[in-house]
C-alpha positions, 0 to 999 in steps of 0.5 A, a space after each residue: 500500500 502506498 504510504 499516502 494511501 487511506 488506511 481506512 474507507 470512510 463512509 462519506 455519508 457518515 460524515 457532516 457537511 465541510 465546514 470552511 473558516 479563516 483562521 488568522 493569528 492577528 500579525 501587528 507592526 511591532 511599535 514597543 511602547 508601554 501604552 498608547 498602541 495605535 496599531 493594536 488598536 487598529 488592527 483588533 478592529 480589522 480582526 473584527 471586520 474580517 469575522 463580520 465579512 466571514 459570517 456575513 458570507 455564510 462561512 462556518 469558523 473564525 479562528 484566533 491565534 494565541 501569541 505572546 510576542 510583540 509582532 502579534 496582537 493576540 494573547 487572549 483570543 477568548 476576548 477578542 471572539 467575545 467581541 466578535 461573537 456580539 457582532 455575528 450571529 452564526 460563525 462559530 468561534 474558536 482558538 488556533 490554538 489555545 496554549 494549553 501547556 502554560 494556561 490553567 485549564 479552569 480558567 480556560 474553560 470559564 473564558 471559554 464557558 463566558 463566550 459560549 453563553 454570550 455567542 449563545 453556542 458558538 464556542 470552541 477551544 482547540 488546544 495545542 502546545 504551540 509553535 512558539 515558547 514565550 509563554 512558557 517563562 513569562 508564566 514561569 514553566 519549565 520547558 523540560 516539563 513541555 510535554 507533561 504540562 500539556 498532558 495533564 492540563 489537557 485531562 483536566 480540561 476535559 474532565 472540567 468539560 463533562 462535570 460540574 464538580 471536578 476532582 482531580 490529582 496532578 503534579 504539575 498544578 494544585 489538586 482540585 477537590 469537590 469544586 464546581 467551575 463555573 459558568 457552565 456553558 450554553 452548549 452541552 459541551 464546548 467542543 475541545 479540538 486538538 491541533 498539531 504541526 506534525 508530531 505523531 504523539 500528539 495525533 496519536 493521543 487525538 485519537 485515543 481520546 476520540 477528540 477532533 483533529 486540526 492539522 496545520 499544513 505549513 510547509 512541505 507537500 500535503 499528500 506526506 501529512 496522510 500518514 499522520 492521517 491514518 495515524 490518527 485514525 488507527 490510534 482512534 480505531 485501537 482505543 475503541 472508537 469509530 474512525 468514520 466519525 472522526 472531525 477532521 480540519 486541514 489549516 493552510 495558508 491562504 491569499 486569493 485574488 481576481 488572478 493567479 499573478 496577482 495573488 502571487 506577487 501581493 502575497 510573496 513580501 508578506 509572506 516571505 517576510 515573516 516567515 524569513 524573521 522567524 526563519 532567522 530566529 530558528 537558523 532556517 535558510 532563507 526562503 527563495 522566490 523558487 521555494 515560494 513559487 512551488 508552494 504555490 504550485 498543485 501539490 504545493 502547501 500554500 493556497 495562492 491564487 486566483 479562486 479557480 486554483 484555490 478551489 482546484 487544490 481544496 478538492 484536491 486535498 480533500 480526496 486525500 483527506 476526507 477532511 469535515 474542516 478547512 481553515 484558510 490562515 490569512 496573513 495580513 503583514 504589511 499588506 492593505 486591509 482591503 486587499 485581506 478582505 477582498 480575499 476573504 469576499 473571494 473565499 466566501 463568494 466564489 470558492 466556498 460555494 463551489 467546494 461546497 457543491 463539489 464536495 457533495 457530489 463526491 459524498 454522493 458519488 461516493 455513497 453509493 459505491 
């Protein structure tokens, strides 16, 4: 069997419809003051704007990022969707993702809870270890803990998720005993994602706990992330579970305009910029023109283009995935507002509507075999 090759056969008609959302993690002009930030300022209201466009277009999730650095303005993604959720009324509203290693699970779940009941059953965390570290000293953790802080924050989480009353024991964090968390949320349950770069352990544990999966696709080539795919699956298979029901979402980098060559040549500074400033910081090379024109390319990690190629490489991936989710990453860098909403007008209006309907009939199709 090939290596890209589903391991399983999903019953396609077992599965919910695909969801599309953004995902952003709210990049900012670094200004290092110690008040009076203007441009955090006006980009939260540009984060707001981009959730009203996405809901207005009928798109299903908003989805923020939570950083710690002075180059993104989003440390509390749970305030800024609660501002988000008073603005909207259907897009559901989700971390990407919520630094579960160096936050207090209680406290999640309460900001998480608040935000459920204001957006009436909208709320979602996806808790993840995170790609950058800072939060870890700024919150005092050890990083030679990295892993266990986020194993045993995650069990209190759920356990908080599904009971009232919580008691519980670690070694990483006082014990509770007897305790109710409150509020309660308005859903019965918040929906808890799990996101991963590409570790085994971590789409491994997904599975096990039967919990959805959100896989970011940030470099190399799409097809090579199915064995993470069929990881997760067989692990969720192995722990009793039914692999068919999984939730699935694929998370891309995405910039769309009227054309292939112009989406291209707007998106190439943007990108290149920051991902050569966080190259620099973890002694990567620097990216080339050539590297950026192949990720473009089919086959290639990033969805750059005209809204015909966008829609070509979502289908695309979707026969190898089976993925229920799509969340398009924007960034916005130094690029003009108007153009990040034209991208997203163009996803919703143009792209959605027709991976939507192809989608379908591939289900169809694929429900009768």
């Amino acid at each position: 069997m090939d290596m890209h090759e589903p391991i399983y056969l999903i019953k396609i008609k077992d599965l919910c419809t695909m969801e599309l959302g953004i995902s952003t993690f709210g990049e900012l002009a670094v200004e290092h003051l110690v008040g009076g930030s203007e441009n955090g300022q006006r980009r939260v209201a540009q984060l707001i704007e981009e959730a009203m466009l996405a809901d207005e277009l009928g798109l299903e999730v908003f989805a923020l990022g939570e950083h710690h650095r002075p180059d993104f303005v989003v440390s509390a993604p749970e305030v800024v969707l609660a501002a988000v959720a008073a603005v909207t009324s259907r897009i559901k509203l989700t971390s990407a993702v919520t630094v579960l290693s160096s936050a207090d699970p209680v406290r999640v779940f309460q900001n998480f809870a608040t935000l459920d009941l204001i957006s009436k059953g909208r709320a979602e965390i996806m808790a993840g270890r995170g790609s950058f570290i800072e939060s870890f000293p700024l919150f005092g953790f050890d990083l030679e803990d990295y892993d266990d802080l986020f194993s045993e924050r995650l069990d209190l989480l759920l356990r908080i998720n599904t009971q009232e009353v919580v008691s519980w024991q670690g070694h990483l964090r006082a014990p509770i005993n007897k305790l109710g968390v409150y509020p309660r949320p308005y859903q019965q349950q918040l929906p808890i994602w799990l996101a991963v770069g590409g570790t085994p352990q971590s789409v491994v544990r997904a599975g096990s706990l039967n919990l959805p999966l959100t896989i970011a696709i940030l470099g190399g080539q799409p097809a090579q992330f199915m064995q993470l795919v069929n990881l997760y699956r067989k692990s969720a298979e192995k722990a009793g579970h039914n692999p068919a029901a999984l939730q699935l979402c694929i998370n891309q980098h995405m910039y769309i305009a009227e054309t292939t060559e112009q989406a291209t040549e707007d998106f190439w500074p943007v990108y290149s910029a920051l991902m050569n400033k966080v190259g620099k910081e973890r002694g990567w090379s620097p990216l080339t023109r050539p590297q950026f024109d192949a990720m473009c390319a089919p086959g290639g990690s990033l969805l750059v283009g005209s809204p015909a190629d966008v829609v070509d490489k979502l289908l695309a991936e979707y026969r190898i995935f089976g993925n229920t989710r799509f969340l398009a990453q924007l960034m916005a860098g130094d690029m003009a507002h108007d153009k990040v909403m034209n991208s997203i007008r163009l996803f919703g209006a143009e792209v959605a509507p027709m991976v939507r309907e192809q989608v379908a009939a591939l289900r169809a199709t694929e429900a009768t075999v």
